[in-house]
N, C-alpha and C positions, 0 to 999 in steps of 0.2 A: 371578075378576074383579079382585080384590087385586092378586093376584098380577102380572095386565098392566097394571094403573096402575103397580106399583113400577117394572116394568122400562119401562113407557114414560115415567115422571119421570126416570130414571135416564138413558136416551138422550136426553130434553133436556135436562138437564144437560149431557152432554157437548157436547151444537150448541150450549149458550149460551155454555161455554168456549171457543169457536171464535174468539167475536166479539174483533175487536180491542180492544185497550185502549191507553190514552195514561197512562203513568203520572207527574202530576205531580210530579218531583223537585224540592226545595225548594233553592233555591240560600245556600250556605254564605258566608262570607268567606272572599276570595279569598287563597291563601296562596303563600309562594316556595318556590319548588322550588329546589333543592339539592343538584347531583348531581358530585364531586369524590374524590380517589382521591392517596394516595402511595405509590410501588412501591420497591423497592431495583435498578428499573431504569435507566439514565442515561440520563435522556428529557427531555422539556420536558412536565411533571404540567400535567392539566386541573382546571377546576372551571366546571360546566354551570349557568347562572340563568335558571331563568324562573319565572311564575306560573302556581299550577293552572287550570285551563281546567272549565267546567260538566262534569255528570253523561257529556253527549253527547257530549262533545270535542271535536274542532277542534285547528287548529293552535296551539301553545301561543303566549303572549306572549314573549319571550327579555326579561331586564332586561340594558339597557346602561349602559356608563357607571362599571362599581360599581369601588370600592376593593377590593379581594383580594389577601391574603397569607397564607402560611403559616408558624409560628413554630416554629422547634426551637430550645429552648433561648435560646443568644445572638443565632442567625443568624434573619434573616427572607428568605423565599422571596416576590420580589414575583411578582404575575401580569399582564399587561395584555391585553386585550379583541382576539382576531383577527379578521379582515374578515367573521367570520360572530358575528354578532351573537347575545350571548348566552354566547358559548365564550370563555373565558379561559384563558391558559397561562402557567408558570412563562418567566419572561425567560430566565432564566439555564438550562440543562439541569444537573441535578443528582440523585444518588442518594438516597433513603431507608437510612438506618440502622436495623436490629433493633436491636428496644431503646428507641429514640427514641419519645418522644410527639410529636405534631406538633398543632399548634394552630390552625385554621381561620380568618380574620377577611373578615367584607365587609361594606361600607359603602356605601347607595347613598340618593337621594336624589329622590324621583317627589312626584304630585301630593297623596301624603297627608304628606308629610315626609321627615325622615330617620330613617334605619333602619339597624342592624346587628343581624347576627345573626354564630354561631360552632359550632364544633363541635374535638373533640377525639377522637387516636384514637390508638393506642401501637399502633407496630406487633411483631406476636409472633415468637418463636422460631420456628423453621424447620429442616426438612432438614437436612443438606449438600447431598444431592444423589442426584435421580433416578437409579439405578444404569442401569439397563436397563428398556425395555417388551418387549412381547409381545404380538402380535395373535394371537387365536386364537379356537378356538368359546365364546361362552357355556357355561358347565358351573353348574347349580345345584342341590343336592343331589345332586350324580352325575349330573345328566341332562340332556343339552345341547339349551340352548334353540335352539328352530326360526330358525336364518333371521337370529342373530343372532352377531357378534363381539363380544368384547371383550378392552378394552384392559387388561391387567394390568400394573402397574408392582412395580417390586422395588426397596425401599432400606430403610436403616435408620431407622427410627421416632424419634421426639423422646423422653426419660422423661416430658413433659406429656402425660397421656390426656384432656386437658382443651384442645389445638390444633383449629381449624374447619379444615379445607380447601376450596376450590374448586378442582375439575378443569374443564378444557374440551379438548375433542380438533381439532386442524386436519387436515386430509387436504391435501397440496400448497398449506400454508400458506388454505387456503378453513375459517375456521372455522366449526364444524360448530353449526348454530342459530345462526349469524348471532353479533352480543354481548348477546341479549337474556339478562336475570338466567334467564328461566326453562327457559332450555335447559342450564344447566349442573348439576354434580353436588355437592353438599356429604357430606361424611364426617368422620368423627373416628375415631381408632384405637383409644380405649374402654380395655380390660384389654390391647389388644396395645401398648402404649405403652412405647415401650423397650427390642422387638425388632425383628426382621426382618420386613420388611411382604412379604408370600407366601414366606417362607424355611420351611425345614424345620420348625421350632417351629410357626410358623403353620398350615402347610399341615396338621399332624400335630392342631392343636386343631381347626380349622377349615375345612379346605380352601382355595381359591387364592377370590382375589376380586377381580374387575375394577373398577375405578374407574368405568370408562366403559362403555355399550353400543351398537355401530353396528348399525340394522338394513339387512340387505340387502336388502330390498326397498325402502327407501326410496333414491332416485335419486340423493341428496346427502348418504348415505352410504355407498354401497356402497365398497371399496377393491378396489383391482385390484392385481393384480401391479408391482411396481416403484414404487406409491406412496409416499407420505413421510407418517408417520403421525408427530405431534406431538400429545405430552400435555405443557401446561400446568399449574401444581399451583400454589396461591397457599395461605399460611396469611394467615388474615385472622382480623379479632378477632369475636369470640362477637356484638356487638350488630349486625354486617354479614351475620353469617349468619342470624341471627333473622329481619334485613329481605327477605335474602333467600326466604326461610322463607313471608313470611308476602306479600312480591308475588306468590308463586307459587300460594298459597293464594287470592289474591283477586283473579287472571287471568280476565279474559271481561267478556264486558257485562253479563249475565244480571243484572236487580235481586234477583232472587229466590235468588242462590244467591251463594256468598262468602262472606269472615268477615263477623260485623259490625258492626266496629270499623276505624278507620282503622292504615294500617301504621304501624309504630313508627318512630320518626328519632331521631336523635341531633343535629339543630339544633335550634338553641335561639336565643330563648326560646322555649320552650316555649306550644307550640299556636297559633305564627305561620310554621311553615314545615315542610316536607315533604323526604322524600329522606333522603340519608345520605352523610357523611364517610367516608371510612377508608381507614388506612394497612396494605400488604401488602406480602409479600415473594413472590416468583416462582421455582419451578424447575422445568426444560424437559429432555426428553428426546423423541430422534426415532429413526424405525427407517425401514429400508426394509421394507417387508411382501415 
């Protein structure tokens, strides 16, 4: 008789976990988001403002209006506000320097006052330059993964074992997961820092190692014959790949699961705004498959 009270408490248990729940999220002060970027590409650089939005989300608020520039050294980088409210762009088109710190400022001005906030980012050493890809099967431990490509690239490594990278792969220029942070790949070259990345040293400690992985069975990655396969490669600095790190960590809505702590930023002051600054450099290799 025990015995079926245990297991009949036990199946109510689970029918009472059934029941819906409304879980009351407590609403925080509202903070600015901050999401801006400078490449050694020769473009016209963004910088995205809005305020965070409740637990539930919704469409964000965009701040208009604001003061934004970017400082290297003597020269200032103005930005002014385009017809989409909230997005700001450098006036002028101009390149990022390696080497260069770059110095964030905006200035805006709503119904609690006025406000500035900043951020700083030095962008890192870099490449020269993507020699060659290679699209071929997955191989991990000698054993080639089902159903999967990847992307291996081949160039000479930096002597810093201490550079972040972000890869992102395009197929016919369509890139692959969209530009969300959590589709792309971060790496660092560790003890191989200073030789050939899949060159004979490498392949002979370690074997060959893809950057990237397409799966074939997914629709929107499959490559076909005659495609254009483009690997992107960005060195970016240590506290951007952290944020990356840690969005990807606390991706989904689930309250019950995630870090739990909010992600890191490097705007400041500090614990008045969200997001992240930083400056990177870019190199690009393509193949036909």
């Amino acid at each position: 008789m025990k015995k079926t009270l245990i297991i009949l408490s036990i199946i109510l248990g689970f029918v009472a976990c059934t029941e819906k729940m409304k879980i009351d999220v407590a609403e925080g002060e509202r903070l600015v988001g901050v999401s801006g970027s400078i490449t050694d590409e020769y473009k016209h650089h963004e910088v995205i403002l809005s305020y965070t939005e409740n637990f539930y989300g919704g469409a964000p608020e965009m701040i208009s209006d604001a003061i934004v520039y970017v400082l290297d050294g003597a020269d200032t980088m103005w930005f002014e506000e385009t017809k989409e409210p909230g997005y700001y762009q450098s006036v002028d088109e101009f390149a990022g320097q390696i080497g260069h710190s770059y110095h964030l400022s905006i200035d805006f001005t709503n119904e609690d006052g006025n406000h500035h906030y900043f951020a700083d980012s030095k962008m890192n050493i870099n490449i020269d330059a993507i020699d060659s890809i290679r699209i071929k099967p997955w191989v991990f431990n000698a054993l080639e993964v089902p159903d999967y490509l990847g992307v291996y690239p081949y160039f000479q490594t930096t002597d810093d074992p201490n550079t972040y990278y972000m890869a992102k792969v395009r197929i016919n220029d369509r890139i692959i997961g969209g530009d969300t942070l959590t589709e792309c790949e971060l790496f660092e070259t560790y003890g191989y820092a200073g030789i050939y990345f899949n060159g004979p040293l490498m392949v002979a400690i370690a074997g060959e190692f893809p950057i990237y992985g397409l799966s074939q069975k997914d629709s929107l990655e499959v490559v076909h014959k005659g495609d254009t396969v483009t690997l992107d490669m960005w060195s970016i600095p240590r506290d951007y790949a952290h944020y990356i790190f840690e969005i990807a960590a606390s991706a989904g809505t689930n309250p019950m699961m995630g870090t739990p702590s909010n992600v890191r930023t490097n705007i400041y002051p500090e614990g008045t705004a969200v997001g992240c600054f930083h400056a990177s450099s870019l190199r690009q290799c393509s193949v036909i498959y």
